[in-house]
C-alpha positions as CSV (number, residue, x, y, z in Angstrom):
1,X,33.6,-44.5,4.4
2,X,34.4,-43.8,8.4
3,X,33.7,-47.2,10.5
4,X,30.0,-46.6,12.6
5,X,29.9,-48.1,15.3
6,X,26.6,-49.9,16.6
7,X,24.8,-48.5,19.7
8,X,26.6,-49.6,23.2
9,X,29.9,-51.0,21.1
10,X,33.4,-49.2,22.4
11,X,35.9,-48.8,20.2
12,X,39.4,-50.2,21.9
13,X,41.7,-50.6,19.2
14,X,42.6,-50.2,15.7
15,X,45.0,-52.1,12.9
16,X,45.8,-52.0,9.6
17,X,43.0,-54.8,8.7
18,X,40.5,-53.6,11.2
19,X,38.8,-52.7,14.0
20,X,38.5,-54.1,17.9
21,X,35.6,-53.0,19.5
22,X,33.8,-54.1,23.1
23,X,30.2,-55.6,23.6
24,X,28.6,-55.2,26.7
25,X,27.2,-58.5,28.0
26,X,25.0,-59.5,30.1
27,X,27.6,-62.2,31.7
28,X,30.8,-60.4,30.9
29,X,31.9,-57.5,28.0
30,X,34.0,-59.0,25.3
31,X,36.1,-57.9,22.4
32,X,35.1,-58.9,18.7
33,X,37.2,-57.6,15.5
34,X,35.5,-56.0,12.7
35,X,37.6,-56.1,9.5
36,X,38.8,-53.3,6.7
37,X,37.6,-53.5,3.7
38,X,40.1,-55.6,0.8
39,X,42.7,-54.5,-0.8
40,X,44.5,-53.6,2.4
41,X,45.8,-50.0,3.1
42,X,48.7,-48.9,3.7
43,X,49.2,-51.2,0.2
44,X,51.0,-54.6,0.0
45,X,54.8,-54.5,1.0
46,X,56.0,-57.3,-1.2
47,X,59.9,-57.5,-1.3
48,X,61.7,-59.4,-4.5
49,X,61.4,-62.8,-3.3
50,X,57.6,-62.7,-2.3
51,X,57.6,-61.8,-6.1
52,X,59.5,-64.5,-7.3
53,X,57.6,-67.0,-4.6
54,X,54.3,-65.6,-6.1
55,X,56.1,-65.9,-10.0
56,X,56.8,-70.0,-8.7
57,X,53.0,-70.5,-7.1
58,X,51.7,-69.1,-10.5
59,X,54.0,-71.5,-12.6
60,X,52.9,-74.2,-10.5
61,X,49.8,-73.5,-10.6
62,X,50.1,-73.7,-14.4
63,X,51.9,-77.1,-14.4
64,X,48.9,-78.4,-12.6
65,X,46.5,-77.2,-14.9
66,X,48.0,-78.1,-17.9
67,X,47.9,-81.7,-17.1
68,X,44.8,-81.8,-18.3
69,X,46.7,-81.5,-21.6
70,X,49.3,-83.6,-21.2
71,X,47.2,-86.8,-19.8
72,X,43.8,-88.6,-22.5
73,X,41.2,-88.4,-20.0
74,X,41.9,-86.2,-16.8
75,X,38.4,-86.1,-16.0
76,X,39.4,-89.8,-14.1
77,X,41.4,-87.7,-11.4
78,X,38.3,-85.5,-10.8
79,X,36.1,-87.1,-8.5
80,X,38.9,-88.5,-6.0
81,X,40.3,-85.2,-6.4
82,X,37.9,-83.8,-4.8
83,X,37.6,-86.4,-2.1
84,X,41.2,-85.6,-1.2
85,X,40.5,-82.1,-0.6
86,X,37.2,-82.9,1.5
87,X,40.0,-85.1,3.3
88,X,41.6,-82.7,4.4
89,X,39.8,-79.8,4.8
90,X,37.8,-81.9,7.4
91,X,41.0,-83.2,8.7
92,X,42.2,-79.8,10.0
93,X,38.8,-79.3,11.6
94,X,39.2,-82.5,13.4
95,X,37.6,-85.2,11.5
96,X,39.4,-88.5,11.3
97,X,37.8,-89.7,8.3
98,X,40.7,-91.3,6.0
99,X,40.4,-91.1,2.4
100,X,39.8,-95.3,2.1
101,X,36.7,-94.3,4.7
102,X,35.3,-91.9,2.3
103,X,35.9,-93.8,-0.6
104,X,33.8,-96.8,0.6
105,X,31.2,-94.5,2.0
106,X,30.6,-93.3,-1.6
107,X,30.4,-97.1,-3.0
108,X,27.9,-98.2,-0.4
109,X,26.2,-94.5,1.7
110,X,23.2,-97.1,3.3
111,X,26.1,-98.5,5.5
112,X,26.8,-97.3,9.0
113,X,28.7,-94.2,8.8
114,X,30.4,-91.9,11.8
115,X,29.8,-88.3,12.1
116,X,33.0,-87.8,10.8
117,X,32.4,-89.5,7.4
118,X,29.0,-88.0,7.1
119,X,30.5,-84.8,7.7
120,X,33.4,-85.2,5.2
121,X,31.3,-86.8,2.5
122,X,28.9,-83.2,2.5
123,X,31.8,-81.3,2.1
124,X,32.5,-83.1,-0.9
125,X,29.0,-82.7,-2.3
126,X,29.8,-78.9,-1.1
127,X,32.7,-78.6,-3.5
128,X,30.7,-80.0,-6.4
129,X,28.1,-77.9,-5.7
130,X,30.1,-75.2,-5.6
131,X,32.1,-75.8,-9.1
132,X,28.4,-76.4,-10.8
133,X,26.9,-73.4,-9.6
134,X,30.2,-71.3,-11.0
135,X,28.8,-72.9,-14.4
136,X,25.8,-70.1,-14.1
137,X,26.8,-67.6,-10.8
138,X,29.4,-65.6,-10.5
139,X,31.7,-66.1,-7.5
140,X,29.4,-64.2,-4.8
141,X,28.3,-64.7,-0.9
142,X,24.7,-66.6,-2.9
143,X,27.3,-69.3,-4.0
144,X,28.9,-69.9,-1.3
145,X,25.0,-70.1,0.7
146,X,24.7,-72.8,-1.5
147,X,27.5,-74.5,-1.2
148,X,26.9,-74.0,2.8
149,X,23.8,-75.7,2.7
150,X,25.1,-78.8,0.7
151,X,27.4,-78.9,3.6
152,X,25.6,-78.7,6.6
153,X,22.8,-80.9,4.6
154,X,22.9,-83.7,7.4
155,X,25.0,-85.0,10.3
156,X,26.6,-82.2,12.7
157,X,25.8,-78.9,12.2
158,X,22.6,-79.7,10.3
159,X,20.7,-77.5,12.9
160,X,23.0,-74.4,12.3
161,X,21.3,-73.0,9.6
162,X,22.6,-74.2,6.7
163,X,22.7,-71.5,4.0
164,X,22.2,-68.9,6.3
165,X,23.8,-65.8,7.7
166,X,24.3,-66.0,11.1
167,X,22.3,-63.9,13.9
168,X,23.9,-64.2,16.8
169,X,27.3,-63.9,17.7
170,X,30.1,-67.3,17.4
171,X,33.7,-67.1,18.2
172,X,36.5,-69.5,18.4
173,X,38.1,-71.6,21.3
174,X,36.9,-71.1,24.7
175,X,33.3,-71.4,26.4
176,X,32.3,-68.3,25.8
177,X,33.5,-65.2,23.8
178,X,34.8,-63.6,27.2
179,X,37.2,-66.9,27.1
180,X,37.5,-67.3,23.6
181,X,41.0,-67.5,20.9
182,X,38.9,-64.7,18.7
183,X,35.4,-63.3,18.4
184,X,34.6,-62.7,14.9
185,X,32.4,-59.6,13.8
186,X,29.1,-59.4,15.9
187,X,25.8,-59.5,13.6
188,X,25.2,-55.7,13.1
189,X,28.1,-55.4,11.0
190,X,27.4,-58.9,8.7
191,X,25.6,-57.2,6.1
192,X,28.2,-54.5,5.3
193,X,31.7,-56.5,5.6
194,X,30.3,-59.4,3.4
195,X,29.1,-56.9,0.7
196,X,32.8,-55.3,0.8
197,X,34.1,-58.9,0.0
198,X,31.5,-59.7,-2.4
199,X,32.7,-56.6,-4.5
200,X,36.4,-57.4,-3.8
201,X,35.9,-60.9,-5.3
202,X,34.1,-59.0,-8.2
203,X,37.2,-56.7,-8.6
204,X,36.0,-53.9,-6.6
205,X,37.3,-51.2,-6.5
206,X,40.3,-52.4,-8.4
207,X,41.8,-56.1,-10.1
208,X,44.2,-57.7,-7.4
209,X,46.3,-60.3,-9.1
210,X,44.5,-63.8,-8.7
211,X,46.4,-65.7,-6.0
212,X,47.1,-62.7,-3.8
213,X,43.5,-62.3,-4.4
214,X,42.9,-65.6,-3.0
215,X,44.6,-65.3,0.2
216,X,43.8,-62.0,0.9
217,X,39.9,-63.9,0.2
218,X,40.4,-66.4,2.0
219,X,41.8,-64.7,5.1
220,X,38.9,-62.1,5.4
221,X,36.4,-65.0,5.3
222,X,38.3,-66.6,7.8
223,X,38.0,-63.6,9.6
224,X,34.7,-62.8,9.3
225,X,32.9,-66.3,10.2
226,X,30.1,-65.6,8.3
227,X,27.7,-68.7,9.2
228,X,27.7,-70.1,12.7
229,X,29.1,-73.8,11.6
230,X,31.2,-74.9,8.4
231,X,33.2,-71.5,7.8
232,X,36.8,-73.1,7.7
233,X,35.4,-75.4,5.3
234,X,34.0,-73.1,2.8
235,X,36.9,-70.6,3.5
236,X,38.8,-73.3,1.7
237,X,36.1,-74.2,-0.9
238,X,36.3,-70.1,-1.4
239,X,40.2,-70.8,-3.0
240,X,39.3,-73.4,-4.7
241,X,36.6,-71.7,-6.3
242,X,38.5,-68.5,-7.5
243,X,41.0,-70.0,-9.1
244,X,38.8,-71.9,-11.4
245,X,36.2,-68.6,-11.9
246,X,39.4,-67.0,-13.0
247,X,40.3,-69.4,-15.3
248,X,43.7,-70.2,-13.2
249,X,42.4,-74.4,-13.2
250,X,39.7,-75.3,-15.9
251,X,39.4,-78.4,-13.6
252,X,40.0,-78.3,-9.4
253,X,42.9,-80.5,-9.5
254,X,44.4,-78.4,-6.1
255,X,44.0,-80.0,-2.8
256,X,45.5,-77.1,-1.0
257,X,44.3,-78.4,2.6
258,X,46.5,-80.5,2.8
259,X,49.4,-78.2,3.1
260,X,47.5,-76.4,5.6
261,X,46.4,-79.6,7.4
262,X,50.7,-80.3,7.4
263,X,50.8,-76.6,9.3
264,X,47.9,-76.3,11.3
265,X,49.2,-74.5,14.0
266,X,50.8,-71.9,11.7
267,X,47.6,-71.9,9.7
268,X,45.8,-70.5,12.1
269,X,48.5,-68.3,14.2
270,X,49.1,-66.3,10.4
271,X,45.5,-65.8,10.1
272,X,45.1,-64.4,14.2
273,X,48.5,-62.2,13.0
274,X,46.5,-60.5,10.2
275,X,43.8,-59.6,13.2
276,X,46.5,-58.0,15.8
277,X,49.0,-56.7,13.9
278,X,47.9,-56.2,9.9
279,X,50.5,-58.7,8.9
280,X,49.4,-59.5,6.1
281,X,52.6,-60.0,4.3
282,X,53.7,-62.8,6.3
283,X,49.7,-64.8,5.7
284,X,50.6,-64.5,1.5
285,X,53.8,-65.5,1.8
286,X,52.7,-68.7,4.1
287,X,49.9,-69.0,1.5
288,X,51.9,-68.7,-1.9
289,X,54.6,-71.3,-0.7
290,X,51.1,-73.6,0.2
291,X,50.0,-73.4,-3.4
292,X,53.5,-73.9,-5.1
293,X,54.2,-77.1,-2.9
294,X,50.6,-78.7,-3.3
295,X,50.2,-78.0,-6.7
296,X,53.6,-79.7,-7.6
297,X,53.0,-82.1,-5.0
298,X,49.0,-82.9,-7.4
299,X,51.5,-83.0,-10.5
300,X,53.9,-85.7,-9.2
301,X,50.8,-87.6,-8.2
302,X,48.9,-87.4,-11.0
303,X,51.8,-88.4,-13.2
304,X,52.4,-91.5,-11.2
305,X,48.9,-92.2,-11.5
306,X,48.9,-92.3,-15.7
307,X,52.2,-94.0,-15.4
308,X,50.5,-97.2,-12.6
309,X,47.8,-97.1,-15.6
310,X,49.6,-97.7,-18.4
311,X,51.7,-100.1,-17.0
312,X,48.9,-102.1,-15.4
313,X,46.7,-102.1,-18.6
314,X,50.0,-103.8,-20.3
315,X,50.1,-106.0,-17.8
316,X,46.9,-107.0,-18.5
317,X,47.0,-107.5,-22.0
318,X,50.1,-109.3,-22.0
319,X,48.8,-111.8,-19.0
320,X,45.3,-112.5,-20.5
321,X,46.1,-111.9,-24.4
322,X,42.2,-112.0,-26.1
323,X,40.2,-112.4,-22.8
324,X,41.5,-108.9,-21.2
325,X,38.8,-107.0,-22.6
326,X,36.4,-107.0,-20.0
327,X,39.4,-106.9,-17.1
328,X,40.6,-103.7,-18.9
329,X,36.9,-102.5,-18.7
330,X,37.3,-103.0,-14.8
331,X,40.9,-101.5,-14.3
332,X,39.5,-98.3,-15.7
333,X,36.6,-97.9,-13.8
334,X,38.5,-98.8,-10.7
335,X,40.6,-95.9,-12.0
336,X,37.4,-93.2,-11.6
337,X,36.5,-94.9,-8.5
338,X,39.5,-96.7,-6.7
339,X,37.4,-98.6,-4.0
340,X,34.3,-100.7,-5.5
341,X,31.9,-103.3,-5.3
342,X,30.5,-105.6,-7.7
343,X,27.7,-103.8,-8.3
344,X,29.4,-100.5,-8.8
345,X,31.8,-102.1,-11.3
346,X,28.4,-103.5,-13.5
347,X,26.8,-100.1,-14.0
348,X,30.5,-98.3,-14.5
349,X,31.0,-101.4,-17.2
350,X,27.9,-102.3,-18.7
351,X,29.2,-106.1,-18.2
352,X,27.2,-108.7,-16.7
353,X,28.1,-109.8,-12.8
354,X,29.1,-113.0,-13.9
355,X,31.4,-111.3,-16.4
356,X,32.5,-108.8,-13.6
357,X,33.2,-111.0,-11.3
358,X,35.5,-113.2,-13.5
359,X,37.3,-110.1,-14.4
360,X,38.1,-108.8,-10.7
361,X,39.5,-112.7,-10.0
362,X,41.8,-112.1,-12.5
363,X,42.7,-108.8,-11.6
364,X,43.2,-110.0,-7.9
365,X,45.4,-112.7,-9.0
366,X,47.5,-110.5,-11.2
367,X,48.3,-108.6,-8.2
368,X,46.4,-105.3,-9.4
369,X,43.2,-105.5,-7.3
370,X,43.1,-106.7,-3.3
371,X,39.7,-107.3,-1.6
372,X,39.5,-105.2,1.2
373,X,36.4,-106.7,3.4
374,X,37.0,-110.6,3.5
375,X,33.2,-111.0,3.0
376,X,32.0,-113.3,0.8
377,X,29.1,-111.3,0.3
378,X,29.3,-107.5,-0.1
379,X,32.9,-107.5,-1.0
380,X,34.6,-104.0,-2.1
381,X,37.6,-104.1,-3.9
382,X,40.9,-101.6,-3.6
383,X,43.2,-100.8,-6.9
384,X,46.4,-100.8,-4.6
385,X,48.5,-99.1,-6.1
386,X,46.2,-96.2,-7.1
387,X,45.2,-96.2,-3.1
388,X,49.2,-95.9,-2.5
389,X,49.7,-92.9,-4.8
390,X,46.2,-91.1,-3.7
391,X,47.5,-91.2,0.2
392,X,51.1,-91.0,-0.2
393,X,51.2,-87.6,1.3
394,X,50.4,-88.4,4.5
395,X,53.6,-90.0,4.1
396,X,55.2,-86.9,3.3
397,X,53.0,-84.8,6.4
């Protein structure tokens, strides 16, 4: 179907992924992009080793999921899985919550919290939302308005309607869209290039294999800004979410913002380069090596995780004999959540706070726990080691 424009819109240029047109203004005219519709045309120009990159994402992505066969009880990893990849995601927006931050603020939410942890905490509750409503929705522009709202539910950007389609137009960088980096579609055209990516994530008008599917996803929501706050962050929710639709995860075990948090600047120059010049070779390519190196990078991690368990439960049964019952009852809820209280550990346990208490002492003196607020009331409580695995990447950044 020919593009239309809207009445008073000049069109100025024209690329392979879409359209530059000009809006009068009452201050100054400015130029907004419109994009194609997906797959992209002329077709993919994939040479042999974006094949074999794709083949290696794919394998890795594999890996990943199948250690929920290799490990008892993955379901552990989950929740603090997902707090990584709020991490992140928030990171690259400019949060500076820290995953310890955000694990606190999940023990105790009636303490003080910044903006910033607010912000990353409702991202988490956006991902969860998100991977419930996939449980009866399929992947389509309603579930991600959910997932939007949970997101914008309080703290900045609460006032930018939350679930809702924008009306007026946003853009990025600058003071004004005159000034700005890029100026995503105006309004009049929301309704049509969101339907075209609702049927492209429905396989419309043709399959496109899942993880080139994902960036090409991820690249036109990007582009297309949808919702006046909180699109980076459900752009990223978006990959997340097709690759466990598609059966690719049965479990979200990828924290691929990090990778793009480690390449920001790249990040975001690949996706202006699908805008100006059609490239979108060069955006999979940056994309594919993102999910191979996270996805091995979750492996490693979660490995060293089950291997700190099992070491640490012999540890305790061989330093406490018959009376390491109730301290291996700790350990493993510190395992689900690796920052807790007293309280937290009593209704993860079932044991009584005396009982709890005694247990954590003895962890603490075999070296396994610390306590991380020198309080002697209110006192939360780190598995160190765990802690060291979950944020060794930022080692690695």
């Amino acid at each position: 179907m020919p593009f239309v424009l809207a009445p008073g819109h000049r069109l100025v240029g024209e690329t392979r992924s879409g359209y530059w047109i000009e809006i009068p203004s009452r201050f100054e005219p400015y130029r907004a992009f419109v994009p194609k519709p997906l797959p992209p045309h002329p077709a993919l120009s994939l040479t042999m080793e974006d094949t074999e990159l794709a083949s290696r994402a794919g394998r890795s992505l594999g890996r990943l999921d199948g250690v929920a066969e290799i490990f008892p009880d993955i379901d552990i990893f989950l929740s603090v899985w997902l707090l990584k990849e709020a991490v992140y995601s928030s990171q690259i927006e400019g949060t500076q919550s820290l995953l310890s931050d955000l694990l606190m603020f999940e023990v105790d939410q009636h303490a003080e919290a910044i903006d910033d942890l607010r912000e990353t905490a409702n991202y988490a509750a956006a991902v969860k939302a998100g991977l419930d409503g996939l449980k009866t929705l399929p992947l389509s522009l309603r579930l991600l308005r959910d997932a939007h709202e949970r997101l914008l539910q309080s703290g900045r950007g609460s006032e930018q309607q939350p679930g809702a389609m924008r009306t007026s137009q946003n853009w990025i960088g600058g003071t004004r869209p005159g000034a700005a980096r890029y100026v995503p579609p105006p309004p009049e055209y929301l309704a049509d290039v969101i339907s075209d990516l609702d049927k492209f994530l429905n396989d419309i008008p043709e399959r496109t294999p899942l993880l080139i599917k994902a960036a090409l996803a991820h690249a036109q929501f990007e582009t297309i800004h949808p919702f006046l706050d909180g699109n980076g962050r459900v752009g990223r929710l978006l990959i997340v979410l097709l690759l466990c639709a598609d059966g690719a995860l049965r479990r979200p075990l990828l924290y691929i913002s990090l990778f793009f948090k480690r390449h920001r600047d790249e990040y975001y120059e690949l996706l202006q380069r699908v805008r100006t010049d059609g490239d979108w070779e060069s955006w999979i390519r940056f994309f594919l090596e993102a999910v191979e190196v996270t996805a091995e990078e979750a492996v490693a991690s979660a490995r060293s995780a089950m291997a700190l368990f099992t070491i640490d439960e012999r540890r305790i049964r061989e330093g406490m004999g018959a009376a390491s019952g109730s301290a291996l009852h700790v350990l493993r809820a510190m395992q689900v959540s690796p920052i807790a209280n007293g309280a937290l550990l009593e209704r993860k346990t079932g044991l009584s706070k005396p009982t709890v208490n005694t247990a954590v002492q003895s962890l603490i003196g075999l070296n396994i726990l610390r306590e991380l607020t020198g309080k002697r009331r209110n006192r939360m409580f780190g598995y160190d080691g765990y802690l060291t695995i979950l944020q060794e990447e930022k080692l690695q950044a």
